[in-house]
Phi, psi and omega in degrees: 000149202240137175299314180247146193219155193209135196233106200273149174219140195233169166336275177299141148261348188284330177266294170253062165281292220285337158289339179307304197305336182295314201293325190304320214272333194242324247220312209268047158248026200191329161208198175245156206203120194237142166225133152217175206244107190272012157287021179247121195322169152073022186266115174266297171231161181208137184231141164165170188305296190235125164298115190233117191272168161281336186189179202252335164321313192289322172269019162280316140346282170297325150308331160303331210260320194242173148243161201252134176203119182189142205278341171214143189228120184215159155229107230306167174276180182220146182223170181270134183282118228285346192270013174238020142335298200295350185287317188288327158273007169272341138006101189305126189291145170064013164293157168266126213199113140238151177260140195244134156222181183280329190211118134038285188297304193276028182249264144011290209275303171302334146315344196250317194288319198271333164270339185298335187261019167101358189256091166203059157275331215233148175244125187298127138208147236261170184277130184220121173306342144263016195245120199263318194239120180230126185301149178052025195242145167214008158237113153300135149242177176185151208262087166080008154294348209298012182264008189269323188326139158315134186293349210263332193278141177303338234202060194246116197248124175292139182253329159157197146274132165308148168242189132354119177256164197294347188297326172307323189282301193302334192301311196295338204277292198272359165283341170244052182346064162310096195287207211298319214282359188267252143055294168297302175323303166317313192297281191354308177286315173288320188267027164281273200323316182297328167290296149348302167281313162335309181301312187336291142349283208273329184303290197324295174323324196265324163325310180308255170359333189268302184311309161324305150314288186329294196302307176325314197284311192306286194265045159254342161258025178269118165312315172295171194267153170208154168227168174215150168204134201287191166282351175250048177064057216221113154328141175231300169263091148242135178273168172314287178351300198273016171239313192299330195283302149295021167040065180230167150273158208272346208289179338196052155239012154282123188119355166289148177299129180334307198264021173286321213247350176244119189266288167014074167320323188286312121054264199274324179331304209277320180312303190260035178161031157298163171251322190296162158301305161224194199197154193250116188235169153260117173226128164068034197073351171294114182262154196208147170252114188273120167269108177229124174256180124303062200271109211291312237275264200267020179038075147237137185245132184233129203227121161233121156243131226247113177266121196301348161288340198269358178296302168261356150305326182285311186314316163296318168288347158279303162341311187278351194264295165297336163293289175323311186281331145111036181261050182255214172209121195261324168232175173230177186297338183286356180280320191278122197275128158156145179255344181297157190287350183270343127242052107304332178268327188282357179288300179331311197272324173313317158332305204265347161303319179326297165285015174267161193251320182342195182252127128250145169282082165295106153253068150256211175267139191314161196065002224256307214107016178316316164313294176307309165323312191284312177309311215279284189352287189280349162303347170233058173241172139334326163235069159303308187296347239240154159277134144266113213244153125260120197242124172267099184318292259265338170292323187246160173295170198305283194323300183320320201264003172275309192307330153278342152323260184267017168069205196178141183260193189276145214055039184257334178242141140343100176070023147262154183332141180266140163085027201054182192234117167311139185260199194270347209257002144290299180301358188258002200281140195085026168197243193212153175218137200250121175266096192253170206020054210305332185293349182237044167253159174296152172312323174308320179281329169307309178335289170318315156317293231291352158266021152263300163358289193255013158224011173066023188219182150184160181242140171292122181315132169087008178251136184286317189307144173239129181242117190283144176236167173225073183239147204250148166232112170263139221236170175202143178226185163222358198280167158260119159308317184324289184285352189291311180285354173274321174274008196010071158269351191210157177248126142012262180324305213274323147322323163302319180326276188310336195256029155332317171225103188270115173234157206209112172240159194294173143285173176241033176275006196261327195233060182314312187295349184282346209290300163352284182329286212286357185260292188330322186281335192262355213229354187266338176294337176282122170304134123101037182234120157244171198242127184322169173277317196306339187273301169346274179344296190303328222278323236263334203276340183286161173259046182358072162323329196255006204010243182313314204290301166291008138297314195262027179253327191280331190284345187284315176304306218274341225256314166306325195253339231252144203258153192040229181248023192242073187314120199232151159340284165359311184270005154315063190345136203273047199236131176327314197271314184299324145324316151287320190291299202307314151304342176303308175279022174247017170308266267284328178260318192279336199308132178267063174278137186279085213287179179281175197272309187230187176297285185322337166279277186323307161321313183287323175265002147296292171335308164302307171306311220270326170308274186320351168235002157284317183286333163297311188296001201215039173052336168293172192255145189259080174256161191291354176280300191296308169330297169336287176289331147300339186254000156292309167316317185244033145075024169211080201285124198220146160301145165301334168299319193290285192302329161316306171329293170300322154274009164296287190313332161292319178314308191295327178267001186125335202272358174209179183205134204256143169224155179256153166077239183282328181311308252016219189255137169244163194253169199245170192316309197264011151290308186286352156317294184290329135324287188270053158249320173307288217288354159291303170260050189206137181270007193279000000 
């Protein structure tokens, strides 16, 4: 029967469900247990054996309000309750953690609590109701309080209500004189839970330890020296590497101060307030490049030093990994053959594209050399080093060409690669991707161009993630975009993109005199094989629609057909296009061109042709101001209207094609027709 009867009185109620419930669990076999809260209306008196406050706030509180009447009146200690320990050990070491209570007193008194068990990674500082601000804390705890916390801090973790400590239990124990064998059960039972925390603890502790060894073990097998350091200059990681480096022993120097242990003022200087990313030292005769991040999360500074021989062991062994995979740049401008001045400038200007980080647009005619252009570029780009990929849009169906674009994650096709496919323009990251007939992909693939273009990223079809890249993209066509976008077939936007940077390489009916060079080159892999002048001659009058490409397919045939060591007329191919074309070049005196009306008409649109295809060959733009101004050079001066005039009438025949912005006006095949049909039968 129970005898004794106690009347617990708390803050709160949310504080005493829960102490009522600590007493119920230990206690309430034995007396009765009454609870009240003194935010609960109507409290005048309290009577009972025994009176128990939550805090000495609370019974100060309560006395204003009530009379107290109880044959023992005491007031418990409070301890942290062990089933929120774990909140407290994910808690990052050496954080500033402040704690919120209700009264001071008790705030103070759980910080003395929270070191006595052993909790003393984080350093506590207590809460005060008039102190609106504490500098450098962005984690709150609090035993049930969190609403008191300052609005500003990030991080606020309820750790529960304190509860009753045994000393509190035992009090109460011997005020309802229990004997020992009751007495024991009750310590027994608090000191279960106490043990329980203990375990806790001691797991926590030993994990930690496990882990510390695991990291320790890691970077110490890291070829580089790596360090960390907290915000107050205190080693967290330094490895064997980085200790063999500063010739130190690795033993008990982590937990030391940065500048005990590191002497090099440019050194610690550049670690603990550098801007660069990384930096080039000498330590012992070693030459090392120091890679330094920032981590803003946990004001840690993380230092990997590199060694610049072991630098160019990786560079080389990623060269050699992309040369397997064949993701390389095969040529450079000495492959490209020709002394005309019309690509000697365009190498010149491609040279200086080269070094730009921007898009380029490569424009000619099939055969032209487009490719060979993209290869040299990045070979003298910044990311030489870098993979290079090539692609022909104009080879694959729409879905193929994404799928080899941006990739696909697992399960997005039937029978497709498990676990996905990387697309190119991941394998292209650091380096260059080269896009040849860029003019025949779908609007849909465009879309998709056009966000890696402005945001440097792409996502895999069926996939969610967006992975950022770094790729420079050079496009290259044969098409006129102008009109593809008048017929809105090409988008707009995504043609500004790409045409940041314009290279227009010549054909090679323009640069005729290069023909020689380039047969010598294609004809030079057979030892000890030449060529007539009369096949040279012939060679020279064609006008090669297909250019280089279809240049070096006719020396491959004769070179193929051709009997001892001499390429002959004989050996010329019998072929129907080549044949024509070769009637072709007798057009100049036969051509049925509708000549202009007077001299002066005539004179102007020599004068006009021959500006617009100086400025094509030589990749600039033939706008009516630059016309202008060339025709200010040769002493025959036409205005941009006068010249406006005039290229409505060419435009209409055929003979040029008008572009806005940078394309300008290009002269068209049967424009340059029509030019050396004026100046053969003109004195001008």
């Amino acid at each position: 029967m129970k005898t004794t009867s106690l009347t617990l009185i708390t803050g709160s109620s949310k504080t005493k469900e829960t102490l009522s419930n600590q007493l119920a669990q230990l206690l309430e076999d034995y007396i009765t247990i009454k609870s009240i809260a003194i935010d609960d209306k109507g409290i005048d008196e309290i009577k009972d054996d025994i009176i128990l406050f939550s805090s000495e706030q609370v019974k100060k509180e309560t006395e204003k309000i009530a009379k107290v009447l109880g044959k023992h009146v005491l007031v418990g200690k409070r301890t942290l309750n062990h089933e929120n320990v774990d909140k407290l050990l994910k808690i990052i070491e050496g954080k500033n953690v402040l704690v919120v209570n209700d009264d001071f007193e008790s705030t103070v008194e759980l910080i003395q609590s929270l070191y006595q068990m052993g909790i003393d990674h984080l350093r506590f500082t207590p809460f005060k109701m008039e102190q609106l601000y504490y500098p450098d804390i962005e984690v709150a705890i609090s035993p049930g309080e969190t609403h008191l916390s300052p609005d500003y801090i990030k991080e606020v973790i309820d750790i529960g209500v304190r509860l009753f400590d045994i000393a509190t239990i035992l009090q109460i124990v011997e005020y309802c004189k229990l004997n020992r064998n009751i007495a024991s059960l009750i310590s027994e039972k608090y000191i279960r839970n106490i043990i329980e925390l203990q375990r806790e603890l001691l797991n926590a502790e030993q994990q930690a330890r496990q882990l510390n060894k695991h990291i320790q073990n890691v970077v110490n097998a890291v070829d580089d020296g790596i360090l960390a350091i907290d915000s107050y200059k205190r080693i967290t990681v330094f490895n064997e590497r980085l200790a063999n480096l500063f010739k130190l022993h690795n033993e008990n120097i982590v937990g030391k101060h940065f500048e005990e242990i590191i002497s090099q003022q440019n050194i610690k200087d550049f670690i603990l307030n550098g801007n660069e990313e990384s930096k080039f030292f000498s330590i012992n005769n070693t030459d090392i490049v120091i890679y330094r991040t920032f981590i803003k999360e946990d004001e840690r500074i993380v230092a990997t030093f590199k060694s610049v021989n072991r630098a160019f062991e990786i560079e080389k062994t990623a060269q050699k990994e992309f040369r397997k995979q064949g993701f390389y740049a095969r040529y450079d401008f000495s492959d490209i053959i020709g002394n005309h001045h019309a690509i000697l400038e365009c190498k010149r200007v491609a040279t200086k594209l080269a070094k730009a980080e921007h898009p380029i647009l490569i424009q000619g005619e099939t055969g032209t050399g487009k490719e060979l252009f993209a290869h040299a570029i990045h070979k003298q780009s910044t990311r030489k080093n870098g993979p290079f990929l090539a692609i022909n849009c104009s080879a694959f169906t729409e879905s193929l060409l994404e799928s080899e674009l941006f990739g696909y994650d697992d399960g997005t096709f039937t029978g497709a690669k498990k676990g996905g496919k990387k697309g190119l323009f991941e394998i292209a990251d650091g380096g260059t991707i080269f896009l040849d007939e860029i003019g025949d992909i779908s609007l849909n693939v465009q879309s998709h161009l056009l966000r890696v273009l402005q945001e440097q990223e792409i996502r895999r079809i069926g996939g969610r993630k967006i992975i950022p890249i770094n790729v420079r993209i050079i496009a290259a066509t044969n098409k006129d975009i102008y009109q593809k976008i008048s017929e809105g077939f090409f988008r707009s936007d995504l043609y500004y993109r790409l045409n940041v940077l314009n290279l227009l390489i010549p054909p090679l009916r323009l640069r005729r005199t290069d023909i020689p060079l380039l047969v010598q080159s294609f004809i030079s892999k057979r030892e000890g094989i030449s060529i007539e002048e009369e096949v040279l001659n012939k060679l020279e009058k064609l006008d090669w629609p297909g250019n280089v490409r279809e240049l070096k397919g006719v020396i491959d045939y004769m070179l193929t057909v051709c009997e001892g060591d001499v390429i002959s007329l004989k050996d010329f191919p019998q072929n129907s296009l080549l044949q024509d074309n070769v009637d072709q070049n007798k057009y100049i005196d036969e051509y049925p061109f509708n000549a202009s009306a007077s001299v002066l008409e005539i004179e102007e649109s020599i004068l006009i042709l021959e500006s617009i295809k100086d400025f094509n060959d030589v990749g600039k733009v033939a706008s009516r101001d630059n016309i202008s101004s060339a025709s200010k050079q040769k002493d025959r001066y036409l205005s941009p209207q006068q010249i406006r005039l005039r290229l409505k009438g060419l435009e209409t025949n055929g003979l040029i094609t008008k572009g806005k912005g940078r394309a300008g006006t290009k002269i068209t095949p049967n424009g340059i027709k029509y030019l050396n049909f004026l100046k053969s039968n003109s004195t001008y």
